[in-house]
C-alpha positions as CSV (number, residue, x, y, z in Angstrom):
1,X,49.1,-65.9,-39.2
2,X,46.7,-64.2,-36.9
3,X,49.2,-62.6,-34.8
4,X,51.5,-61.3,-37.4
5,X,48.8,-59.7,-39.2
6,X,47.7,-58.0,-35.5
7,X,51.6,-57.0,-35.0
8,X,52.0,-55.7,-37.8
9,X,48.5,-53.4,-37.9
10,X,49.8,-52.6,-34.2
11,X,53.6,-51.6,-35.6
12,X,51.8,-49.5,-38.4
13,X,49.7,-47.8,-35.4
14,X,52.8,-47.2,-33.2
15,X,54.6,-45.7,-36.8
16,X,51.7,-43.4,-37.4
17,X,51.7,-41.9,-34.1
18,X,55.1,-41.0,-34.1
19,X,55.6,-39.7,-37.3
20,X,55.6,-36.2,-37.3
21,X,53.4,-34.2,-39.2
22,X,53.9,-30.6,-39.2
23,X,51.4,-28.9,-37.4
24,X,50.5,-25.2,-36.9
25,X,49.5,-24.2,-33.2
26,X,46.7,-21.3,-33.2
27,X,46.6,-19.4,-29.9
28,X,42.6,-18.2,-29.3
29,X,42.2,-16.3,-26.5
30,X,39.9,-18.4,-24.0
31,X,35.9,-18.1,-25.4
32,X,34.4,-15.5,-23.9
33,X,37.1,-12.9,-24.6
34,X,35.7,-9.7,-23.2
35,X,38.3,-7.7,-24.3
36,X,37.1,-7.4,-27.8
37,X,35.3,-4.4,-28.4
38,X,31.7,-4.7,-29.6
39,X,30.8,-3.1,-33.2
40,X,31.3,0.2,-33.4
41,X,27.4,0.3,-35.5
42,X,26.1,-1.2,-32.3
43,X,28.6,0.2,-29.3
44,X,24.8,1.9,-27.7
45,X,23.3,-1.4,-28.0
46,X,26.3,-3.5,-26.0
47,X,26.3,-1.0,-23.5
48,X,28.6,-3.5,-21.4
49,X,30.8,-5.9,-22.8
50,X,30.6,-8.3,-19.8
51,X,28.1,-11.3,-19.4
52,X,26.5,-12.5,-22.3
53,X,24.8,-9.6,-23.9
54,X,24.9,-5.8,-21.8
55,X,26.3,-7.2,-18.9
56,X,23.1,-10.2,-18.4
57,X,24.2,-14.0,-18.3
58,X,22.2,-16.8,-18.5
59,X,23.0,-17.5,-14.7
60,X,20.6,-14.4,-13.9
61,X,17.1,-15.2,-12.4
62,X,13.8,-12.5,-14.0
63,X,14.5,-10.1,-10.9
64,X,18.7,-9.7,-11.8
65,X,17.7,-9.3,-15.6
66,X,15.4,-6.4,-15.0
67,X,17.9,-4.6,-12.6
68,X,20.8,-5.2,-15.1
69,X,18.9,-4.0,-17.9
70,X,19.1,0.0,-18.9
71,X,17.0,0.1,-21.8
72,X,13.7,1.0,-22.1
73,X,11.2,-1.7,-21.2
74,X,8.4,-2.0,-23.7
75,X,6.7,-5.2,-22.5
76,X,6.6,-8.0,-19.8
77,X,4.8,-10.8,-19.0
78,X,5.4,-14.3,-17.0
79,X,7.7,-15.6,-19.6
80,X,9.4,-12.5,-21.2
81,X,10.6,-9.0,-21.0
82,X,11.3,-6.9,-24.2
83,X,13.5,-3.5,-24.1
84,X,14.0,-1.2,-27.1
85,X,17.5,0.8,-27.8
86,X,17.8,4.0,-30.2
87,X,20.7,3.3,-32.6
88,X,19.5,6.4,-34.2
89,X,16.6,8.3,-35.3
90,X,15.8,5.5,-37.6
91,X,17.3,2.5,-36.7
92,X,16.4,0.8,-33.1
93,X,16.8,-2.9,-31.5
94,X,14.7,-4.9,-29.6
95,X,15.9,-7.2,-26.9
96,X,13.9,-10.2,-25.5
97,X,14.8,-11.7,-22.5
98,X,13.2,-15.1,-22.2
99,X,12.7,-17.4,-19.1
100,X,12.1,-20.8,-18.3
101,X,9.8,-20.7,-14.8
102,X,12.5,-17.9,-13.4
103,X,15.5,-18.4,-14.9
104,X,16.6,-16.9,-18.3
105,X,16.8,-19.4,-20.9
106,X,17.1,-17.3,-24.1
107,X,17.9,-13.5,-25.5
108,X,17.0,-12.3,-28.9
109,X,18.4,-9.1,-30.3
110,X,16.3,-7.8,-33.6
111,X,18.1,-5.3,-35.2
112,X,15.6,-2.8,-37.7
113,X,17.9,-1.3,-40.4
114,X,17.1,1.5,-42.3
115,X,17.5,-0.8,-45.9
116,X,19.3,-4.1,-46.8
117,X,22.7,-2.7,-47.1
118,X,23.0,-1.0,-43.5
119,X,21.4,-4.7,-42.5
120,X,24.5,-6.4,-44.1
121,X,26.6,-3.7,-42.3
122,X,25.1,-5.0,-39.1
123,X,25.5,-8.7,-39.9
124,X,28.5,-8.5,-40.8
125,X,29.4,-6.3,-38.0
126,X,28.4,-9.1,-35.9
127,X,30.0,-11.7,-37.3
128,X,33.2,-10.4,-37.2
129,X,32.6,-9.6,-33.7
130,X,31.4,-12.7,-32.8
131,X,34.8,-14.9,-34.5
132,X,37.1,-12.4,-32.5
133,X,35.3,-12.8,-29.2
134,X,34.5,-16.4,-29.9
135,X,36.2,-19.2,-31.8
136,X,35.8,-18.5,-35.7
137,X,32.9,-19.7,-37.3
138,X,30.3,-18.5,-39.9
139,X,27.1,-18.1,-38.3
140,X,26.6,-19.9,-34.9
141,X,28.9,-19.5,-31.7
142,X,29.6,-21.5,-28.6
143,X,30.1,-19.7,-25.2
144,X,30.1,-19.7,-21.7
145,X,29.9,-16.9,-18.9
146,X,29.6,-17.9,-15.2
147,X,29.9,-22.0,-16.2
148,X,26.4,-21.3,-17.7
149,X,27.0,-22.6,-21.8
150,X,25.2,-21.1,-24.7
151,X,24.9,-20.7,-27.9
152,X,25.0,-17.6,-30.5
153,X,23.7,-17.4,-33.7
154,X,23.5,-14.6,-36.2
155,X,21.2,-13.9,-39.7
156,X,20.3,-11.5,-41.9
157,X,17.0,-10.5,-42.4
158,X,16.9,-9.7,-46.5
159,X,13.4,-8.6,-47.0
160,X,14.0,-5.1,-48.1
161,X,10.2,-4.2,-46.6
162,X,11.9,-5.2,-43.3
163,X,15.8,-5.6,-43.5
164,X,17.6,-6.3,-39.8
165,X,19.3,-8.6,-38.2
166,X,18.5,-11.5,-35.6
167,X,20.6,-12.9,-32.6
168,X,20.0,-15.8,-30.5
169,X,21.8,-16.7,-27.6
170,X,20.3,-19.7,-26.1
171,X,21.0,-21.1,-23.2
172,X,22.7,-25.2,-23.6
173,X,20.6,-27.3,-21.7
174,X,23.1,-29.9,-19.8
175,X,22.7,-32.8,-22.0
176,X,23.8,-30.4,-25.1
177,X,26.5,-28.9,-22.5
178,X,27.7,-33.0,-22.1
179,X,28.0,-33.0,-25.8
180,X,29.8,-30.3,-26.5
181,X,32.1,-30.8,-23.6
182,X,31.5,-27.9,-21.4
């Protein structure tokens, strides 16, 4: 009885696999796809489309960071260094480059909109960005540049006293790397 209830579980496993279900192929390119251009509202702030973020990847020690890095530097210290970039005369970002002993472990990009609606331009900007040059999602991105895996993530910053937007890009450590296959 046993053995014809386990053929016929195995026959019904051997049916399903071969039955052919239709199935549509989507062609992505390859995560990061540096051809896509960055947002037209934020082309300044990209500067470079290569690397991670302006042409700086999370293989990049403190010393390659700062030489990379165009922008204005407004502060530094052991475990950070923030730059500032115009958008215009009343709109501007902040970048924060953070490390872990020398090694960059994290960026943050705060964009400061004028009011709530140029901050949902921006986010949305973003987003749409990030889904062409990554694989689609709503708010949070996997990526790698230079074997180095990371992860994006976008939000918008409602508070119409202080309306922007935020980016992370954090670098995976290797156990979340494991997990994610990368």
């Amino acid at each position: 009885m046993r053995i014809w209830i386990l053929l016929i579980a195995v026959t019904m496993g051997l049916v399903a696999c071969n039955s052919e279900a239709p199935t549509e192929e989507v062609t992505l390119p390859e995560p990061p796809n540096n051809e896509v251009s960055a947002p037209s509202s934020l082309t300044g702030v990209f500067n470079s489309n290569t690397g991670v973020l302006r042409g700086i990847d999370f293989s990049m020690d403190k010393t390659a960071v700062s030489g990379a890095e165009s922008a204005d530097q407004v502060e530094s210290n052991d475990n950070s260094m923030m730059y500032s970039v115009d958008i215009n005369d009343s709109e501007f970002v902040d970048l924060i480059y953070t490390f872990s002993g020398d090694q960059l472990s994290q960026i943050e990009m705060d964009v400061y909109a004028s009011d709530v609606a140029a901050a949902d331009t921006y986010y949305q900007d973003l987003v749409s960005y990030f889904n062409n040059k990554y694989l689609p999602r709503e708010s949070l991105w996997d990526g790698a540049v230079n074997d180095v895996p990371f992860t994006t993530f976008v939000q918008k910053v409602e508070d119409p006293e202080n309306p922007g937007v935020i980016v992370f890009y954090e670098r995976m450590s290797e156990a979340s790397a494991a997990v994610y296959g990368e």
